[in-house]
VMD Tcl script that draws the C-alpha trace (Angstrom):
set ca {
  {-15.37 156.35 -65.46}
  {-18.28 154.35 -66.58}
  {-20.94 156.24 -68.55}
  {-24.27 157.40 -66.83}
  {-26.28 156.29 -69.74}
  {-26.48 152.42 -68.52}
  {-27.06 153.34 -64.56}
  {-29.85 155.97 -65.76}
  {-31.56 153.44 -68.26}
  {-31.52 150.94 -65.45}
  {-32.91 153.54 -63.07}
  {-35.74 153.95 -65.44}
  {-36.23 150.50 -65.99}
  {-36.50 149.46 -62.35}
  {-38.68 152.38 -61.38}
  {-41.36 151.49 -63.96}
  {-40.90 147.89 -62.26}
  {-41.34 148.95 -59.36}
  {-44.52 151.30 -60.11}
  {-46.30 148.20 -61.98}
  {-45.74 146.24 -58.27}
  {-46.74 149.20 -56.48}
  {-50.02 149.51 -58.29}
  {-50.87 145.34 -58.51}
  {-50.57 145.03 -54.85}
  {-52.11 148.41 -53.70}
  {-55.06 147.18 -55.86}
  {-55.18 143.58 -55.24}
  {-55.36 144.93 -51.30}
  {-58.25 147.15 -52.38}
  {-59.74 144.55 -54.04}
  {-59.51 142.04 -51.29}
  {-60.94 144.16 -48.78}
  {-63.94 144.69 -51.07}
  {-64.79 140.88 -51.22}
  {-65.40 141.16 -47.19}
  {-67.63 144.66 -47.19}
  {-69.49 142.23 -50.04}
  {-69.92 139.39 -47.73}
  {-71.35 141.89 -44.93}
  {-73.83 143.27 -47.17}
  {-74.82 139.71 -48.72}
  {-75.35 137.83 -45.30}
  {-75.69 140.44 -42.92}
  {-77.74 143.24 -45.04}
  {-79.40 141.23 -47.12}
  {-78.02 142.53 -50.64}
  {-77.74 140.13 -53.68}
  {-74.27 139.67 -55.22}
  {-76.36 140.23 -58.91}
  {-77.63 143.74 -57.32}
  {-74.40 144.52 -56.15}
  {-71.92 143.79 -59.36}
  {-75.28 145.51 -61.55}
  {-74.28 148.99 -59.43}
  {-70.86 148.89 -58.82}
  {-70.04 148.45 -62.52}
  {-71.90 150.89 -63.86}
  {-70.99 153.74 -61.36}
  {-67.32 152.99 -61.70}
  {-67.33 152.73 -65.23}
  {-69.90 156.15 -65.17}
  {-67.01 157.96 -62.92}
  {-64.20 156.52 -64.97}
  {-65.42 157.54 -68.06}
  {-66.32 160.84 -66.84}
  {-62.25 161.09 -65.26}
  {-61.17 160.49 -68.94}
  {-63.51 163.08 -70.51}
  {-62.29 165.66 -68.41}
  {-59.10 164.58 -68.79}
  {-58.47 163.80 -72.30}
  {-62.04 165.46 -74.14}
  {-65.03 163.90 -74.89}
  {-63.95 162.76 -77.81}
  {-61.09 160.40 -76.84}
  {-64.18 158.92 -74.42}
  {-66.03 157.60 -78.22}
  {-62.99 157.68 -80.27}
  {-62.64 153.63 -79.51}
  {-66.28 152.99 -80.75}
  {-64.46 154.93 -84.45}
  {-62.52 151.06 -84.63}
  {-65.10 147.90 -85.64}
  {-62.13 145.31 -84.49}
  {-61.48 147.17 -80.86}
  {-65.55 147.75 -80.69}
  {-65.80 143.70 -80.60}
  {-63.05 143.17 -78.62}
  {-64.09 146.01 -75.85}
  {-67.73 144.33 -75.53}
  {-65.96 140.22 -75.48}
  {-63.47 141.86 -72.80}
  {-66.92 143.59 -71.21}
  {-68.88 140.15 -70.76}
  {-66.19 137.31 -70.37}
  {-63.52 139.89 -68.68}
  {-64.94 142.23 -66.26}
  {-68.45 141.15 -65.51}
  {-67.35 137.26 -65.50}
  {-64.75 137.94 -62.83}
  {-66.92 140.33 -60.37}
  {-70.10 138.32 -61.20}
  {-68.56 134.85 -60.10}
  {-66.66 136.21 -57.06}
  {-69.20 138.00 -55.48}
  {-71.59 134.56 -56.18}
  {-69.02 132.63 -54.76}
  {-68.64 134.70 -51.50}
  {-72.33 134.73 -51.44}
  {-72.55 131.30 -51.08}
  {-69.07 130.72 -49.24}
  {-67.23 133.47 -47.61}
  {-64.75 136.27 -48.99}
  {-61.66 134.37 -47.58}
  {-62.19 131.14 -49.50}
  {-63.63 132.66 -52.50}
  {-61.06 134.74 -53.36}
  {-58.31 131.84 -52.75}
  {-60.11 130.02 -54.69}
  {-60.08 132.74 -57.54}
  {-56.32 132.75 -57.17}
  {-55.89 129.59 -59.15}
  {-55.68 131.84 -62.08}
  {-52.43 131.93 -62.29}
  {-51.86 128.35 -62.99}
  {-54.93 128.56 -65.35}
  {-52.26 131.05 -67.15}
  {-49.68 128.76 -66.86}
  {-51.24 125.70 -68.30}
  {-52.96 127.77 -71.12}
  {-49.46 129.25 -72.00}
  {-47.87 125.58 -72.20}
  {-50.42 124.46 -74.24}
  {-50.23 128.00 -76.40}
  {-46.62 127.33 -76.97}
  {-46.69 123.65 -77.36}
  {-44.73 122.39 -74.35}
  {-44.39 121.19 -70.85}
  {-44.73 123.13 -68.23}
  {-41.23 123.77 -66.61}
  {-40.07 121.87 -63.11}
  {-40.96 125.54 -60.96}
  {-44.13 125.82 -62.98}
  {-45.15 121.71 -62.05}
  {-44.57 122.24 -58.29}
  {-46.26 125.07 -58.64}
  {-49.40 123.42 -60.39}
  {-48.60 121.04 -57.46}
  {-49.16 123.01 -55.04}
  {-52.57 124.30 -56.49}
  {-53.90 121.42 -55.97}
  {-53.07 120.54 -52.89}
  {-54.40 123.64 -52.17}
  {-57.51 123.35 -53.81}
  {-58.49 119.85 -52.12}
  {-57.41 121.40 -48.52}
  {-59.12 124.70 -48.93}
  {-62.69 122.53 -49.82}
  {-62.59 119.55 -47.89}
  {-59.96 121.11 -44.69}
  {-57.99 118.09 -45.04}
  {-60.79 115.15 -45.05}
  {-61.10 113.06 -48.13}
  {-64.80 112.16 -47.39}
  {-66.21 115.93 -46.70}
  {-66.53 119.42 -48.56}
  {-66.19 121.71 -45.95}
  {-67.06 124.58 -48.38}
  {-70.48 124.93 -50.09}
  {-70.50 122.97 -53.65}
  {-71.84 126.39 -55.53}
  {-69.09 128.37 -53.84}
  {-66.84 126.08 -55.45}
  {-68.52 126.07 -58.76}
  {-68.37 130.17 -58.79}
  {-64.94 130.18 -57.31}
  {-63.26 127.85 -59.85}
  {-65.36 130.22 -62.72}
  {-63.71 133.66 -61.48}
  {-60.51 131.94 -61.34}
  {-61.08 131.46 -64.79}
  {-62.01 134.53 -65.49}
  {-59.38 136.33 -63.77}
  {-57.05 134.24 -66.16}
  {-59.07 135.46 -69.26}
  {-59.23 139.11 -68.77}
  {-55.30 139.23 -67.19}
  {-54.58 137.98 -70.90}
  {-56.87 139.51 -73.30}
  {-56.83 143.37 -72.77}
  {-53.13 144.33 -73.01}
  {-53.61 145.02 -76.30}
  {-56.46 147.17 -76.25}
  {-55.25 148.97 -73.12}
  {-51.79 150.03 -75.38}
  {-54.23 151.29 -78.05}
  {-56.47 153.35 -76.14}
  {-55.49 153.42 -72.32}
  {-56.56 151.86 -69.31}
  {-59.15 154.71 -68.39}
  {-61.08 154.23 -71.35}
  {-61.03 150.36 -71.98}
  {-61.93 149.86 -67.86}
  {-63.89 152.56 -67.69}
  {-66.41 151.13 -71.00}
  {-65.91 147.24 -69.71}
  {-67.22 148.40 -66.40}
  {-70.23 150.38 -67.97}
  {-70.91 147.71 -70.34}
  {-70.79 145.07 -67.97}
  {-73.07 146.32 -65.59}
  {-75.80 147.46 -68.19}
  {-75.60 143.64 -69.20}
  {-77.22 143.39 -65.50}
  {-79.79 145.97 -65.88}
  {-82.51 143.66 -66.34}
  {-81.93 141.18 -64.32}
  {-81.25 143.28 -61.26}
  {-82.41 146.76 -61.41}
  {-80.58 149.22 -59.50}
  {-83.64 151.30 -58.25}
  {-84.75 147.68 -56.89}
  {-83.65 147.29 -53.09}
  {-86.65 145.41 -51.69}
  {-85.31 142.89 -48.69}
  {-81.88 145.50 -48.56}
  {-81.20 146.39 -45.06}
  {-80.15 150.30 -45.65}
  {-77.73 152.05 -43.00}
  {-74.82 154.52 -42.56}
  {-72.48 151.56 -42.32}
  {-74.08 149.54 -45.51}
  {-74.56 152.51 -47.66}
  {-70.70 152.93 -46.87}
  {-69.42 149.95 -47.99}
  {-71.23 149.97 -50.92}
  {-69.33 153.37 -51.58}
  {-66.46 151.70 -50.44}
  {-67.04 148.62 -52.50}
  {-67.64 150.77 -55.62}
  {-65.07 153.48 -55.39}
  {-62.10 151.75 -54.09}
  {-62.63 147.55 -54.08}
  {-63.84 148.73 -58.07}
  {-62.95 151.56 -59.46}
  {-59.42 152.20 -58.29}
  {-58.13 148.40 -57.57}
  {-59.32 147.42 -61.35}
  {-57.73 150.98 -62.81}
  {-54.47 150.03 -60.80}
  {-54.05 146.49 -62.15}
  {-54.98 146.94 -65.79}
  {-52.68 150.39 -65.96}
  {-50.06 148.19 -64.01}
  {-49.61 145.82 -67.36}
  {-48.26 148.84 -69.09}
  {-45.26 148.19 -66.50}
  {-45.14 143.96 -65.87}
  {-46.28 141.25 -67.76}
  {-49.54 140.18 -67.82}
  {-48.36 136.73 -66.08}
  {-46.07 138.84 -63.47}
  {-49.19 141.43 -62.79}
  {-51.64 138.32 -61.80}
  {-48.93 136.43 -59.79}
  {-48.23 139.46 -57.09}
  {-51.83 139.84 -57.06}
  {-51.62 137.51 -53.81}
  {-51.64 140.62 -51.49}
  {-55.40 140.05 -52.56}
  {-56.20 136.75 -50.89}
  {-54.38 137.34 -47.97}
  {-55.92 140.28 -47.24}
  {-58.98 139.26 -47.89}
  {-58.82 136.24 -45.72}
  {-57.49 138.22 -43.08}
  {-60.21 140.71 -42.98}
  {-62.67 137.99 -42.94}
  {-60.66 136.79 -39.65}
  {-60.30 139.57 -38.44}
  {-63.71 141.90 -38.94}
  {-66.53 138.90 -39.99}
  {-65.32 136.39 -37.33}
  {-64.75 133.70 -39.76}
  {-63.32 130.12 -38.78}
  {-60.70 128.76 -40.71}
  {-59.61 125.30 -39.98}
  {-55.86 124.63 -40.10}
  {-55.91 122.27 -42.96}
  {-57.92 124.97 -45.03}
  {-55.65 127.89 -43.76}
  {-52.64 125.87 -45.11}
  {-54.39 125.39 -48.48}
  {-55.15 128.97 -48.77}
  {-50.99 129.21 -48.01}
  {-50.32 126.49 -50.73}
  {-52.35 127.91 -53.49}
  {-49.97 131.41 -52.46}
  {-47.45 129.49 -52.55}
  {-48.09 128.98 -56.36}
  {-48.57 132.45 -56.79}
  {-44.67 132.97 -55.01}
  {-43.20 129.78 -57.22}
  {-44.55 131.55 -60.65}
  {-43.99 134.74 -59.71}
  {-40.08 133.70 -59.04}
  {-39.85 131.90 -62.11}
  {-37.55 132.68 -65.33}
  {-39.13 135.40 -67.23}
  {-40.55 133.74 -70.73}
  {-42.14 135.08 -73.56}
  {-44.28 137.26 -71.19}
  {-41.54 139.90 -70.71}
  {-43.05 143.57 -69.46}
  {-43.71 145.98 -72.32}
  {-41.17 148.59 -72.48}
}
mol new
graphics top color blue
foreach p $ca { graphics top sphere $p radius 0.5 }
foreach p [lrange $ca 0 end-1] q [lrange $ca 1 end] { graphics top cylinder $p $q radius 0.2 }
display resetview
């Protein structure tokens, strides 16, 4: 009779799998419905993306921070300001991590719309991809080509919806778009580190405060001149804050204790595709076929890398 050891390790093994894809895609969903409450607030309610990212990053990290002290102590909230390499590293992930990626989506649906924006954010992945081939000194592999392939296509069919002599999509939602996808690439790769030293809570829950005192003074949050304040807006601000924040950004960063950092971006897709249809759906947005096919061929990367041979971005045990 074969041992129970190898059928219980396995157990264990899939199950923390299977918890790490639990948590991307229940907060890449979170996340994706947050990019259309923004886009009702910026063009319906008149809220600025800068006003926005200023207060929902610095109430989520404020609750976050708090959820740890209770938790763990106030000390374990400080104890990673006691380390002068993990202080740096916690303010660079702050700026280029957190605030980067919520400051250029929101700017990009501000301009554009929460369906393209966010597709266009999802060419992190093969922003990973190519920065991992050229980490590691080779060619990407034939899955990871098609799937840089496919970004492409993507990319040209999301902004011009098929037509080589127009750019269906505004050139500043581009601009901000391509930038978050960038971003999303940077701070998918630079905090697993940190997060193993001192936990998700803590390392989110700073980023998020630091990042949106970084905004303080260029968007005040006690300043809501031309805001159009209602039940509904003042909701999806909460809703933006509390869940399209706070909880989808705790959920992915805790998930890379589980998946790689590579695997944890790529079944992030649940993101764009709820996000696009949301905007569909709730915001009445028109997507032409060519640039609903893009959107599909830039998730189509995600699928391709997300299938391919694990590397040397295995899941930390």
């Amino acid at each position: 009779m074969n041992s129970p050891v190898p059928m219980n390790a396995t157990r264990k093994v899939f199950g923390r799998r299977s918890q790490g894809f639990s948590m991307v895609l229940f907060g890449a969903t979170l996340w994706g419905l947050s990019g259309t409450a923004a886009q009702q607030l910026f063009q319906m309610d008149g809220f600025s993306p800068t006003w926005l990212v200023t207060v929902r990053m610095t109430l989520s990290g404020i609750v976050l921070l708090l959820m740890v002290g209770l938790k763990s102590g106030v000390k374990s909230v400080f104890s990673v300001w006691g380390n002068k390499t993990d202080r740096i590293h916690l303010v660079v992930f702050s700026v280029l991590g957190l605030l980067a990626v919520q400051y250029s989506y929101f700017a990009s649906i501000g301009y554009g719309n929460a369906a393209t924006a966010t597709f266009l954010q999802y060419l992190g992945p093969a922003l990973i991809v190519i920065y991992l081939a050229i980490r590691n000194w080779r060619l990407p592999s034939g899955r990871e080509a098609t799937a840089l392939g496919f970004a492409i296509l993507g990319t040209f069919l999301l902004v011009t919806n098929g037509s080589y002599n127009t750019v269906v999509v505004p050139a500043p939602a581009i601009v901000w778009g391509l930038l978050s996808a960038a971003a999303l690439a940077f701070y998918t790769l630079y905090p697993p580190a940190l997060i193993a030293r001192w936990g998700s809570g803590i390392v989110v829950g700073w980023a998020m405060l630091i990042g949106g005192l970084v905004f303080w003074s260029i968007a005040p949050p006690w300043k809501t001149s031309g805001q159009h304040w209602s039940w509904a807006s003042l909701g999806l601000v909460l809703f933006v804050v509390l869940f399209g924040t706070l909880l989808a950004f705790y959920l992915y960063l805790n998930s890379l204790h589980f998946v790689s950092p590579t695997e944890a971006s790529l079944l992030a897709c649940a993101e764009p595709l709820s996000a696009a249809a949301a905007a569909v759906v709730l915001l009445n947005v028109h997507l032409g076929l060519a640039t609903a096919l893009g959107g599909l061929a830039i998730v189509a990367t995600v699928i391709l890398l997300t299938l391919r041979p694990k590397t040397e971005n295995e899941p930390r045990k």
